[in-house]
DOKOL-41223 format. One line per 5 residues: number of its first residue (from 1); their letters; for each residue x negated, y, z negated of C-alpha. Coordinates in nm, 4 decimals. Example, Ala and Ser with C-alpha at 12.3 -4.5 7.8 and 13.67 -1.06 7.14 Angstrom:
1) AS) -1.2300:-0.4500:-0.7800  -1.3670:-0.1060:-0.7140
This chain:
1) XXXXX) 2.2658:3.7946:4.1260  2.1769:4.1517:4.0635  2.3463:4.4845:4.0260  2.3947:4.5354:4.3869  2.5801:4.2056:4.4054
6) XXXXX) 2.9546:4.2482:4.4238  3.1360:4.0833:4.1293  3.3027:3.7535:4.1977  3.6781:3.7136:4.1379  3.7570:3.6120:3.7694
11) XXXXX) 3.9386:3.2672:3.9045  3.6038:3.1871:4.0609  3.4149:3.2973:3.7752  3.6134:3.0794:3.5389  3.5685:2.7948:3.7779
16) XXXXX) 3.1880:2.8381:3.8451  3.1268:2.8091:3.4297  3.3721:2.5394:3.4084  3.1849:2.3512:3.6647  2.8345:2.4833:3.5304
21) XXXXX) 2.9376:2.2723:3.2166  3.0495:1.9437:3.3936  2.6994:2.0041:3.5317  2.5169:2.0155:3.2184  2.7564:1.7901:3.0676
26) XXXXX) 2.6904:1.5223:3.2982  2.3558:1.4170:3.2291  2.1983:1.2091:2.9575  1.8660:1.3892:2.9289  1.7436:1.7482:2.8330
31) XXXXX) 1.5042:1.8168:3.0729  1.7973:1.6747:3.3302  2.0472:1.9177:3.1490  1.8435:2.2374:3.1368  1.7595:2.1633:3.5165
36) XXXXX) 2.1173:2.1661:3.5933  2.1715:2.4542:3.3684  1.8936:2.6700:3.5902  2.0721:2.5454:3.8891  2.3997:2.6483:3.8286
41) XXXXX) 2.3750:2.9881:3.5650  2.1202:3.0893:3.9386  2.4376:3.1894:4.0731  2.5748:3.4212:3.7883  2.2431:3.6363:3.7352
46) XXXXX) 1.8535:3.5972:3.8775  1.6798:3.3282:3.7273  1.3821:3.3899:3.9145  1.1701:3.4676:3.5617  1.3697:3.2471:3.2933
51) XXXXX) 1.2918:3.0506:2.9673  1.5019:2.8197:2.8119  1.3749:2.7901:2.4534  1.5211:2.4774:2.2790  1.5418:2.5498:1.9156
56) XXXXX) 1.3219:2.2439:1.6504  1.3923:2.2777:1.3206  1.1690:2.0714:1.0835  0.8799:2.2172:1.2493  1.0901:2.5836:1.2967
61) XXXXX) 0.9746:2.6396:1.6557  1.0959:2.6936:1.9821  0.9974:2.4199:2.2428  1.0018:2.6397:2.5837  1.1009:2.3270:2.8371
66) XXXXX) 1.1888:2.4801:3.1286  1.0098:2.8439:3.2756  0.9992:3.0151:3.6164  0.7997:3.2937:3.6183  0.8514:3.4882:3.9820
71) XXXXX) 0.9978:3.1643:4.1092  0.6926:2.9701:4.0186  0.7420:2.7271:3.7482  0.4924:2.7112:3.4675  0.4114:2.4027:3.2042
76) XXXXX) 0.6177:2.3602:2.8958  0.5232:2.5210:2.6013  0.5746:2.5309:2.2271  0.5543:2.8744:2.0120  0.6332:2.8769:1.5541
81) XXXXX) 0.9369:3.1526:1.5567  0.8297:3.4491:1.4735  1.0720:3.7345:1.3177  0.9010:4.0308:1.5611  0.9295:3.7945:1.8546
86) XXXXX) 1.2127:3.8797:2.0846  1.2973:3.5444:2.1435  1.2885:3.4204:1.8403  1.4858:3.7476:1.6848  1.7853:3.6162:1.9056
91) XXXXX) 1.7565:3.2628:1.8127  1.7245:3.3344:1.4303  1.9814:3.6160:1.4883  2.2422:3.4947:1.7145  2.2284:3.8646:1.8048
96) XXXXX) 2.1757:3.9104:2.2079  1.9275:4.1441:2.3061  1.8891:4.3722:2.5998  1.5656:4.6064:2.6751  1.5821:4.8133:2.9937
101) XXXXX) 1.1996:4.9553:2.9242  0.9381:4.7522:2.7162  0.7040:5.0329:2.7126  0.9775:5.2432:2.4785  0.9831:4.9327:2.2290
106) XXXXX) 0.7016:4.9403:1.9773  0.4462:4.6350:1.9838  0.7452:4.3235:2.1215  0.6246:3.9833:2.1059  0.7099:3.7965:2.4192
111) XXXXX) 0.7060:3.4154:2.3501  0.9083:3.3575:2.6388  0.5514:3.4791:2.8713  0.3295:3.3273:2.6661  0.1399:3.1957:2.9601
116) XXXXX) 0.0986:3.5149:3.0857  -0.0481:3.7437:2.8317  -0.1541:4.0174:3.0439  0.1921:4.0527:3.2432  0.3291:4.3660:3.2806
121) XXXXX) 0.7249:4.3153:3.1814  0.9243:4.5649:3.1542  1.2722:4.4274:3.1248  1.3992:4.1878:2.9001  1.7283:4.0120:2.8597
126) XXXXX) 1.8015:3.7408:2.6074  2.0807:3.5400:2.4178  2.1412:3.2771:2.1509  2.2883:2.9148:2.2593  2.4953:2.8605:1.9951
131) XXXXX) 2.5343:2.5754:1.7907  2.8671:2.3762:1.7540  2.7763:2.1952:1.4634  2.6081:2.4923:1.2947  2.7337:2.8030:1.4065
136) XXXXX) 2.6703:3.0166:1.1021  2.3309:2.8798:1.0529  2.1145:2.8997:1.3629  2.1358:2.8646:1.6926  2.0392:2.5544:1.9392
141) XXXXX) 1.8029:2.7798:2.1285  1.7523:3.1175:2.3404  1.8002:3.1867:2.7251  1.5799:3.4457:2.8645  1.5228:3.6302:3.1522
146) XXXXX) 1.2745:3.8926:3.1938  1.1805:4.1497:3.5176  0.8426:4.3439:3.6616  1.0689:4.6586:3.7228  1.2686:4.8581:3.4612
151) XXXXX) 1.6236:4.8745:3.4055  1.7168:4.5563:3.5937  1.9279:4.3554:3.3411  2.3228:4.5439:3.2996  2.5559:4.4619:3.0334
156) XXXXX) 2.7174:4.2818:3.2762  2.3866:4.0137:3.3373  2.4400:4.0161:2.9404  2.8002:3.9046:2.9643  2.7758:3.6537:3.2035
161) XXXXX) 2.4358:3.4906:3.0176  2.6468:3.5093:2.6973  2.8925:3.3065:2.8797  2.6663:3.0512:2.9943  2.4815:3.0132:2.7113
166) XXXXX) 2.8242:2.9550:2.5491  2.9819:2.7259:2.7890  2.6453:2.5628:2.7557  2.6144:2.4709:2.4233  2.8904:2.1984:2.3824
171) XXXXX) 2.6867:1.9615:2.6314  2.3425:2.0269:2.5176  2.4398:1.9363:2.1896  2.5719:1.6136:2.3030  2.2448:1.5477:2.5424
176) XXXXX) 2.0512:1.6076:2.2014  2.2435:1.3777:2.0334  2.2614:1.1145:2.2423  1.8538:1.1196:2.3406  1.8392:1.1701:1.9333
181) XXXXX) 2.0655:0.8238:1.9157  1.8639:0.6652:2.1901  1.5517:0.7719:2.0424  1.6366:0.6578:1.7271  1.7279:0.2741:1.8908
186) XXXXX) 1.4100:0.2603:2.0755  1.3000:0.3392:1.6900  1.4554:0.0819:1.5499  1.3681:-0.1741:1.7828  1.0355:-0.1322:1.7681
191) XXXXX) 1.0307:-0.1704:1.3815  1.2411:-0.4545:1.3811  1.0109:-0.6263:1.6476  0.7179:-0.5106:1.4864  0.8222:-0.6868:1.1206
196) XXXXX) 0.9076:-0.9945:1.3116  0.5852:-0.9952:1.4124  0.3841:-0.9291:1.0910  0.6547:-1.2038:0.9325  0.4490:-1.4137:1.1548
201) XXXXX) 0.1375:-1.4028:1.0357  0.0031:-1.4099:0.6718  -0.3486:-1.3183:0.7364  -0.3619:-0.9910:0.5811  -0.6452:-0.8380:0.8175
206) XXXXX) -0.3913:-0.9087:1.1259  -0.0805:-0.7707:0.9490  -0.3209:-0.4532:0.8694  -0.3922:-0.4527:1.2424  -0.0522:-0.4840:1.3932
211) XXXXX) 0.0670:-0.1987:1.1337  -0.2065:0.0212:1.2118  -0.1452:-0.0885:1.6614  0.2358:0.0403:1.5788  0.1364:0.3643:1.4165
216) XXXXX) -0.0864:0.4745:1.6285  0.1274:0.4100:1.9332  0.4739:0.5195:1.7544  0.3418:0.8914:1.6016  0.0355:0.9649:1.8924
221) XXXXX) -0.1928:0.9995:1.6877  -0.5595:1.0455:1.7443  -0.6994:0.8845:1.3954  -0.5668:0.7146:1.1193  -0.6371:0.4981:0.8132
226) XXXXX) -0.4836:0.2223:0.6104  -0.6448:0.1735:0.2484  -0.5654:-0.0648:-0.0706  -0.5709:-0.0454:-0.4185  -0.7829:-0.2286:-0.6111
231) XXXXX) -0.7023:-0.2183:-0.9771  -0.9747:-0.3843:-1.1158  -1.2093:-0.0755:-0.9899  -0.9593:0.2022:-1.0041  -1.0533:0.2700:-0.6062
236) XXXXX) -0.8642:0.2901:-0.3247  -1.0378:-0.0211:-0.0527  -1.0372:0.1052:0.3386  -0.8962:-0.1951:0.5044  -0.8299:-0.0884:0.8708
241) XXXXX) -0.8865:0.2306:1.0673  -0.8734:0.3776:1.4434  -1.0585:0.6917:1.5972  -1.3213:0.6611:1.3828  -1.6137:0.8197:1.4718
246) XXXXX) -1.8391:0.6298:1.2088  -1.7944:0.2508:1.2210  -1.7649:0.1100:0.9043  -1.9802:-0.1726:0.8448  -1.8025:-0.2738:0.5087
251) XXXXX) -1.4869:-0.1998:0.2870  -1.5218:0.1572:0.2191  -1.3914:0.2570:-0.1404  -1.2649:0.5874:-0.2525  -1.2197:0.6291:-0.6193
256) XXXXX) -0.8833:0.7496:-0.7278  -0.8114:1.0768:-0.7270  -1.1248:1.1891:-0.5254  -1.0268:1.3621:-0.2049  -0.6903:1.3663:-0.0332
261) XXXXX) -0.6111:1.0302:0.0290  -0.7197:0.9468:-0.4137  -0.4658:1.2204:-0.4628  -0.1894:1.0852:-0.2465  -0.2537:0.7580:-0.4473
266) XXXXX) -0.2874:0.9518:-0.7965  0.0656:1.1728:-0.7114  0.2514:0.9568:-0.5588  0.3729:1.1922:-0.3104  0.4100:1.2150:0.0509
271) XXXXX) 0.2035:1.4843:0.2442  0.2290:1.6810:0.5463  0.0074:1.9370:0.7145  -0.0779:2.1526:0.9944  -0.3129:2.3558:1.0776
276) XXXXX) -0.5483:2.2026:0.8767  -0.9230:2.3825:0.8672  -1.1860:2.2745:0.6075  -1.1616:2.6014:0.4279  -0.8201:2.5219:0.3409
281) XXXXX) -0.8805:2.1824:0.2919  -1.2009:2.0486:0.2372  -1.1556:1.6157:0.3107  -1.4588:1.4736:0.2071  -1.3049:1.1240:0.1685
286) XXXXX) -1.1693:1.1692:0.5473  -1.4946:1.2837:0.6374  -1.6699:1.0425:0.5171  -1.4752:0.7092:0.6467  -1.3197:0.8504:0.9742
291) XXXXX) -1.6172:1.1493:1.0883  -1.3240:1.3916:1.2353  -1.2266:1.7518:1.2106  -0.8451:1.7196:1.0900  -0.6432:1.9681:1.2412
296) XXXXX) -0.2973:1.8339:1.1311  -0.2134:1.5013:0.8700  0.0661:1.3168:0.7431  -0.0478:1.0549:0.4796  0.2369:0.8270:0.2696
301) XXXXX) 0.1656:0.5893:-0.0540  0.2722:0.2359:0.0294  0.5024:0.1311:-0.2688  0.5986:-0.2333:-0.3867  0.8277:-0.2733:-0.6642
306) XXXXX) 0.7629:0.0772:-0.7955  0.3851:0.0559:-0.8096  0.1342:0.1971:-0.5510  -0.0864:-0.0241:-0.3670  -0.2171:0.2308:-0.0853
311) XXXXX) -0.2177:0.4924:0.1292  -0.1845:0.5163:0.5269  -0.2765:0.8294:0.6450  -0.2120:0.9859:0.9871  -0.4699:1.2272:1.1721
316) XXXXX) -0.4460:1.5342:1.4733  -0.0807:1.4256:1.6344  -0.1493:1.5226:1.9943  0.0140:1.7838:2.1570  0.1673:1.9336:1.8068
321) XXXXX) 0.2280:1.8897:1.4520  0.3419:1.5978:1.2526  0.6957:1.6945:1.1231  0.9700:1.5326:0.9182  1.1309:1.2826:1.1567
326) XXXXX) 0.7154:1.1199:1.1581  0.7401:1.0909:0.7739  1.1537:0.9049:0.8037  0.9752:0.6884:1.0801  0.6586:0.6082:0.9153
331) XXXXX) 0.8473:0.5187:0.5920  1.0644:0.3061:0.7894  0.7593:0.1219:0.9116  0.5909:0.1144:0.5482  0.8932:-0.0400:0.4335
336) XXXXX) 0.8235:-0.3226:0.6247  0.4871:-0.2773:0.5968  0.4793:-0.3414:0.2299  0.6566:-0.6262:0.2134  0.3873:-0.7786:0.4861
341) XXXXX) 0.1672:-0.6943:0.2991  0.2532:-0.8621:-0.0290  0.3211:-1.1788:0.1322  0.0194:-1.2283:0.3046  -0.1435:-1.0854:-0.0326
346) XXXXX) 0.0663:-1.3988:-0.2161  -0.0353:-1.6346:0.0349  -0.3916:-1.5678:0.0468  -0.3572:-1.6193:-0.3554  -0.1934:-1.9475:-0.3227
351) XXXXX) -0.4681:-2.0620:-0.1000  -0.7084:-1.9093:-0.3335  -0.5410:-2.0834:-0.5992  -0.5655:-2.3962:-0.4185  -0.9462:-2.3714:-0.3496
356) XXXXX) -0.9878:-2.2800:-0.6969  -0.7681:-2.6146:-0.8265  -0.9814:-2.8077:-0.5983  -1.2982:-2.6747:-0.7188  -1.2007:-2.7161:-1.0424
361) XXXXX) -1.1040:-3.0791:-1.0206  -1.4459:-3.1404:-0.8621  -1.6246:-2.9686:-1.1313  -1.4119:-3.1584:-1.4123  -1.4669:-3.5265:-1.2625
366) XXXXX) -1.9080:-3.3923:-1.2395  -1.8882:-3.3220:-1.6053  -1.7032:-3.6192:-1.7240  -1.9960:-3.7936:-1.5126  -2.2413:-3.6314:-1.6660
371) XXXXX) -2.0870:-3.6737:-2.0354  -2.0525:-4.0394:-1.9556  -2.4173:-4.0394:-1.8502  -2.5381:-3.8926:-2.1662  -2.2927:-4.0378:-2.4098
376) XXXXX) -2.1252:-4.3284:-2.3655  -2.3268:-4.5293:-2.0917  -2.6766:-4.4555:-2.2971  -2.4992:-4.5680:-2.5763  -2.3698:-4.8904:-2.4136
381) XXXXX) -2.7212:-4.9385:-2.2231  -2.9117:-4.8883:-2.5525  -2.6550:-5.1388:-2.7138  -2.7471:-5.3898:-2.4078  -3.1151:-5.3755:-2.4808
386) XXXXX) -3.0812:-5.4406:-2.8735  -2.8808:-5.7226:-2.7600  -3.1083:-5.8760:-2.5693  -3.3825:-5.8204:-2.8445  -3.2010:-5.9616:-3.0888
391) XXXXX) -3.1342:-6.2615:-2.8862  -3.5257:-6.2787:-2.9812  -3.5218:-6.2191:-3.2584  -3.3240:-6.5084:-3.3739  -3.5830:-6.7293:-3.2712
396) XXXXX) -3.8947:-6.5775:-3.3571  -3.8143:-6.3444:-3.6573  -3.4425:-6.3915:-3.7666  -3.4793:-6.1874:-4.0825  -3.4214:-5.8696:-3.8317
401) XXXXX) -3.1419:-5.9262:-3.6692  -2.9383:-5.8175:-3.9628  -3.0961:-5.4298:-3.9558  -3.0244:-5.4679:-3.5694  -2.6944:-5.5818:-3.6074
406) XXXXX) -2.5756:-5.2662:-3.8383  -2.7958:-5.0605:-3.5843  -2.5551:-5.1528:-3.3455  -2.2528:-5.1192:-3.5257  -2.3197:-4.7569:-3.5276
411) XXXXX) -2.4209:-4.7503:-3.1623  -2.0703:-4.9199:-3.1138  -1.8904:-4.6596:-3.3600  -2.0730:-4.3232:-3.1567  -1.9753:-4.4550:-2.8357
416) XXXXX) -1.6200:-4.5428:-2.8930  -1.6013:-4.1700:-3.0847  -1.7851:-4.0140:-2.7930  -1.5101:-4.1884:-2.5530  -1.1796:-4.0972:-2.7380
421) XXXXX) -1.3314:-3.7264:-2.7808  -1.3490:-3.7318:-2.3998  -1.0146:-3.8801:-2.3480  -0.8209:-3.6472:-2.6138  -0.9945:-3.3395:-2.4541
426) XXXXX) -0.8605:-3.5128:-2.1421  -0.5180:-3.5067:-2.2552  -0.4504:-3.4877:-2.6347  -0.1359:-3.6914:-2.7311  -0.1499:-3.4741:-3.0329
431) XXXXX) -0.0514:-3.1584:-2.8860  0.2435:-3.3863:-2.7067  0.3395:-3.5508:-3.0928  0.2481:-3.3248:-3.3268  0.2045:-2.9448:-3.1516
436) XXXXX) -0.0491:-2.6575:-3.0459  -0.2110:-2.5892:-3.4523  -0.2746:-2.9961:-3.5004  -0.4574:-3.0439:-3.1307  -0.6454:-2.7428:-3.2082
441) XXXXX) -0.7361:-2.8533:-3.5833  -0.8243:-3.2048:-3.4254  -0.9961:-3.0858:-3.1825  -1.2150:-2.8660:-3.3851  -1.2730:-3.1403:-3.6383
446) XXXXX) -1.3844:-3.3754:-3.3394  -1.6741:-3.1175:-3.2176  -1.7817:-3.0327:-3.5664  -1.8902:-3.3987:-3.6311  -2.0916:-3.3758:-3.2611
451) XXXXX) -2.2638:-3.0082:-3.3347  -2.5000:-2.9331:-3.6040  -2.5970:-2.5624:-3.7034  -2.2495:-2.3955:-3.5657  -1.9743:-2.4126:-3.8664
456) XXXXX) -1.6059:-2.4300:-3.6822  -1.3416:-2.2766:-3.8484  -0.9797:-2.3099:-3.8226  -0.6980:-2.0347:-3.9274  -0.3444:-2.1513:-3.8268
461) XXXXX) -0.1139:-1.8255:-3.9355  0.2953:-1.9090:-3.9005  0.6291:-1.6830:-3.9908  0.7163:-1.6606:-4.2225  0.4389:-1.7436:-4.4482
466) XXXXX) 0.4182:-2.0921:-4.5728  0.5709:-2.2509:-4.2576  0.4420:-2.4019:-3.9845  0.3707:-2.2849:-3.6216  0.6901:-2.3782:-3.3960
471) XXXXX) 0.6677:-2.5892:-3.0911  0.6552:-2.3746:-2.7707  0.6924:-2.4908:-2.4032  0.4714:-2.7253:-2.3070  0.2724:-2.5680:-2.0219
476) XXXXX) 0.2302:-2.3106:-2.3101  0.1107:-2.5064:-2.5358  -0.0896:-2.7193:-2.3117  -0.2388:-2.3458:-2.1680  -0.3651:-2.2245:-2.5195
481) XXXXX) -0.4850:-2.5165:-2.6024  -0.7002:-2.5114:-2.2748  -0.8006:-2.1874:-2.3228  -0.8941:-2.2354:-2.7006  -1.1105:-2.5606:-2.5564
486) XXXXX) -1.3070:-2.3728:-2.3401  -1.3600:-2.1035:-2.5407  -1.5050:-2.2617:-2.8028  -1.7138:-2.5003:-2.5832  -1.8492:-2.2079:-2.3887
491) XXXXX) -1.9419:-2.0689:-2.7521  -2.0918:-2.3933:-2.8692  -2.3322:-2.4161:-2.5253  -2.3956:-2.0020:-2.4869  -2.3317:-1.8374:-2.7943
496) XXXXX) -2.6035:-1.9555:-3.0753  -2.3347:-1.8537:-3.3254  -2.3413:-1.9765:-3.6785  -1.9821:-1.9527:-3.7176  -1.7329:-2.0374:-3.4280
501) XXXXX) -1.3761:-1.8760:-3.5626  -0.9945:-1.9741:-3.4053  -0.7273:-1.8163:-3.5211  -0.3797:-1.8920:-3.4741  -0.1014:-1.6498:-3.5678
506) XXXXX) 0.2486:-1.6615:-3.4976  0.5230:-1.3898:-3.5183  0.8864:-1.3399:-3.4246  0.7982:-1.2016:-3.0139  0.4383:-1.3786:-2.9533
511) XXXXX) 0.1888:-1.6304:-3.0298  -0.1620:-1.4491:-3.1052  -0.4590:-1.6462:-3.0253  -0.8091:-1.5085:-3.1466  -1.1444:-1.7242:-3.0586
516) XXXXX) -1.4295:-1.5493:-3.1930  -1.8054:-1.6045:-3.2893  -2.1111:-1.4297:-3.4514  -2.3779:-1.5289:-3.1705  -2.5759:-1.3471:-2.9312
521) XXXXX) -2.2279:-1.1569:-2.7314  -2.2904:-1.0642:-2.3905  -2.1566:-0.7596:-2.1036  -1.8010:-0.8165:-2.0658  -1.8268:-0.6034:-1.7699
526) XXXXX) -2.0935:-0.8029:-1.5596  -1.9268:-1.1193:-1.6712  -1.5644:-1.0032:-1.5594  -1.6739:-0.7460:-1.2736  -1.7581:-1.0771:-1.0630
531) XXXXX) -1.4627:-1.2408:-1.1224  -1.2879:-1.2074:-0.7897  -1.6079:-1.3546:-0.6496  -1.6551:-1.6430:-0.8638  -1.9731:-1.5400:-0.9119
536) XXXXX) -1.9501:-1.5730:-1.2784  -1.9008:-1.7479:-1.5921  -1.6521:-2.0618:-1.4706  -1.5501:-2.0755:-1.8400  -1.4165:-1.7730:-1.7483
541) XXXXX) -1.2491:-1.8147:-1.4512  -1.0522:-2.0877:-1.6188  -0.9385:-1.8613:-1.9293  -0.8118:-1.5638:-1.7013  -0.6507:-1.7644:-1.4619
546) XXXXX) -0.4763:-2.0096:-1.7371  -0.3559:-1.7185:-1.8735  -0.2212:-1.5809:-1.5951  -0.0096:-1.8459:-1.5017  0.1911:-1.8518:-1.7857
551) XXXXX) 0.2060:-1.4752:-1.8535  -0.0199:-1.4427:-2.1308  -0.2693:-1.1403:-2.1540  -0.6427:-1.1643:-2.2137  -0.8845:-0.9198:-2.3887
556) XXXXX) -1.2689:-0.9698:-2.3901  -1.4385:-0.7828:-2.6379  -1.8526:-0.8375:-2.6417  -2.1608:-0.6521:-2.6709  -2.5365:-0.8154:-2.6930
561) XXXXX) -2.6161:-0.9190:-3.0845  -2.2360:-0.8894:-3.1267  -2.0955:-1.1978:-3.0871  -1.7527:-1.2041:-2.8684  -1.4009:-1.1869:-2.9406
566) XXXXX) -1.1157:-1.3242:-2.6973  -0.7581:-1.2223:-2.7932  -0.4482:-1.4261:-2.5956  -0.1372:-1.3033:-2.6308  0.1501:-1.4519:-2.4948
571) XXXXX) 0.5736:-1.3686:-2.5435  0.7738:-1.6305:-2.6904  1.0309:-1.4884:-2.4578  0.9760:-1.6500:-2.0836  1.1108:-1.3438:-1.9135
576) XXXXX) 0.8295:-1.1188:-2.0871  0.5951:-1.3533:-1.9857  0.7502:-1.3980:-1.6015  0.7135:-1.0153:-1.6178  0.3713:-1.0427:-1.6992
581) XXXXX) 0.2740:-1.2906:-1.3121  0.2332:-1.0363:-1.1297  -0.1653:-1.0422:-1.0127  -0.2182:-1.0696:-0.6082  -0.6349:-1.1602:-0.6249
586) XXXXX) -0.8574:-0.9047:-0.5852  -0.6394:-0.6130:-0.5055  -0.3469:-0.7027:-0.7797  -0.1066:-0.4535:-0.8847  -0.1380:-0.2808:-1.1663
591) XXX) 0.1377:-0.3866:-1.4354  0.3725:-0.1047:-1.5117  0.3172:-0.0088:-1.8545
């Protein structure tokens, strides 16, 4: 309709809008409802150059879905709002505006002909579609038209576009609302089918994979990267990654702190980006593991139980920029995520656990074979063969068989000590009777008569003064003493100490165990840094893991020609300690302090 065009009646006029908003009213998509709004507003003014701008405000720009240009329609487009832009002056304004001669204006943006830089416009017409929800705040979008020729657009084209950007606005909101609603179901049940499926499994390298397949599909993203924390080495572990342009061969480790995705793990905090370029953000860390130029990013620490065990970070969303409703739905799949993770993190313990109980039975029964080899059945065997000597003895010289005879009396005596050391370090029916200070004193007193050169030395410590250590649990007590036993053994084989110290102190909140020794000390760091590999020390192995399953906590202290020092301390209180279980294998998580 143009200026030349008679005015229609006002009863048709009301009834044309009325039915323009069944029209838009009546669909259940936005494309479909801008469509029908181009359709119908046709016959109030020309649409033959139009833009319908829809309005998006986490990312503040205006998302261009529908454009004729001379009757020819042209691709979608997305432009940031821009104060000098006409289009978005409306929007932001609510103000219409209405230019008869562009060439009179000084320097107009025209996001509405984006497409067409070098177009000569010279008219421009354009209004606000309100918002219902919102109407002092901003508007749902802008409807413009614009014209080759001057002075096409009247006041009344800017009436009647008022109108239907008015009668407008009511069902576009709902259409938003209801593709936001369906959106947010397809949402949903995507993350609820994708945590059925990672409840499924509790290999951690397939729950890694199906959270990094959902990602990727969910946000379009062109790269991305899932990493762990590994406490023991302060560094964050690359687990799983797509778009890489440099394979990784092995777990990649970024210390923490260093780069972006260190200082996501270091703050804490959520990030989002775009328009990334190296000078603003240098990304060596990215760089280095994924081989990209980042041109936009969201990245989110993975949280369990108020500690941070990662970072998944999101590269170059196609088409445009990561915004808030990507960091709601990535969360949402974290939160799932997470809790994936720690199970298959606890499982993978348990069988690691396992392996380890298994190993450690099959070690235990090869040294008591090899301590019955070289104590007890030499003893017996030596006793055999005196036995049979003095069996000839007694006929051809019988004045020896008494020397042999008190020779084997103390064969007898070492054997049978030899055999009830192994059986009380077996299970000591002293620490059952009598409690953790007399097993340990035994104990001590049973390997002193066995070693020569190493002095042991016993220090029980109770509170008050002048009492006696209290009985604790019994896996406790059972677990110290364990821990004191290989301690000192591993001292007695390794240390070449003179003096082999245990000290055991009790106070009102803990029992304080202290093993120490003046012998030749060793690296606590290349004994320990191994331990997730069992490539060290099974001695060990066996003190860190005792003491983790009770909730006790270990210190090594050692340097070479230092001798070594092992403090255990472990709560009287069982929920300190239960506090205390909270290791996952390699990558545990760090105890909150």
């Amino acid at each position: 309709m143009n200026g030349n065009t008679p005015p229609p009646k006002p009863q048709d006029e009301f009834t044309r809008l009325y039915n323009l908003s069944l029209a838009v009213g009546s669909t259940f998509t936005l494309p479909d409802s801008l469509w029908a709004l181009y359709l119908e507003g046709s016959q109030f003014v020309d649409m033959t150059s139009v833009g319908i701008g829809i309005y998006d405000i986490p990312t503040d720009t205006l998302h261009f879905q529908l454009v004729f240009d001379r009757g020819n329609r042209l691709e979608p487009f997305t432009t940031p709002c821009n104060p000098r832009g006409l289009a978005s002056h409306v929007m932001l304004t609510q103000d219409p505006v209405l230019i008869h001669d562009l060439t009179k204006v000084n320097s107009p943006i025209l996001e509405t002909t984006l497409p067409l830089p070098n177009a000569p416009i010279r008219s421009w017409l354009g209004v606000a579609i309100p918002n219902p929800a919102q109407p002092t705040r901003h508007a749902q979008g802008v409807l413009a038209l614009w014209s080759y020729q001057t002075n096409i657009f009247s006041n009344r084209d800017l009436y009647l576009l008022t109108a239907i950007a008015a009668q407008c606005a009511v069902p576009l909101r709902y259409v938003r609302m209801l593709e936001a609603l369906q959106q947010r179901a397809m949402e949903i049940a995507v993350i609820n089918e994708l945590a059925q499926t990672m409840s499924t499994s509790l290999h951690l390298p397939e729950v890694l994979a199906h959270i990094m397949e959902e990602v990727e599909n969910m946000l379009n993203a062109e790269a991305g990267m899932l990493l762990l924390y590994d406490s023991a080495s302060h560094e964050l572990v690359c687990q799983s990654t797509w778009g890489a342009q440099i394979p990784i061969k092995e777990l990649a480790r970024i210390p923490k702190g260093f780069g972006l995705m260190g200082e996501i793990m270091q703050t804490g905090k959520s990030l989002i980006m775009a328009e990334v370029t190296p000078e603003k953000r240098p990304m060596p860390d990215v760089q280095q593991l994924l081989g990209i130029s980042v041109r936009n990013l969201l990245c989110i620490p993975l949280v369990v139980r108020e500690h941070i065990v990662g970072v998944l970070g999101v590269f170059n969303k196609r088409n445009e920029n990561f915004n808030h409703h990507d960091s709601d739905l990535m969360r949402s799949i974290i939160s799932y995520a997470t809790i994936a993770i720690e199970n298959a993190r606890l499982h993978e313990k348990v069988l690691a656990g396992r392996d380890r109980v298994i190993e450690a039975s099959e070690e235990a029964r090869k040294e008591l074979a090899r301590n019955l080899h070289d104590g007890p059945i030499q003893g017996v065997s030596s006793i055999k063969m005196r036995l049979s000597f003095c069996q000839e003895a007694l006929q051809r010289a019988p004045e020896m068989v008494p020397a042999e005879i008190l020779y084997l009396q103390q064969k007898a005596d070492e054997a049978i000590h030899q055999m009830r050391t192994m059986m009380f370090e077996l299970r000591p029916l002293v620490l059952e009777s009598d409690g953790l200070a007399a097993a340990i004193e035994i104990f001590l007193q049973r390997r002193q008569e066995e070693i020569k050169g190493t002095k042991l030395i016993f220090r029980p410590k109770a509170y008050p003064p002048n009492e006696q250590i209290s009985r604790q649990e019994s896996r406790v007590e059972t677990a110290i003493f364990a821990i004191v036993q290989e301690a000192v053994n591993n001292a007695i084989k390794h240390a070449q100490a003179k003096n082999i110290f245990v000290q055991l102190t009790e106070k009102p909140e803990a029992i304080y165990t202290v093993i120490a020794d003046d012998g030749v000390g060793f690296i606590p760091q290349q004994i320990l840094g191994n331990y997730t590999t069992r490539q060290t020390s099974l001695g060990m192995v066996n003190i860190r893991e005792r003491a983790e399953l009770i909730g006790s906590e270990v210190t090594i202290k050692s340097a070479p020609g230092m001798g070594a020092h092992i403090f255990v301390y472990t709560p009287k209180e069982q929920s300190e300690r239960l506090k205390k279980r909270v290791v996952t294998g390699m990558l545990q998580f760090p105890l909150k302090k």
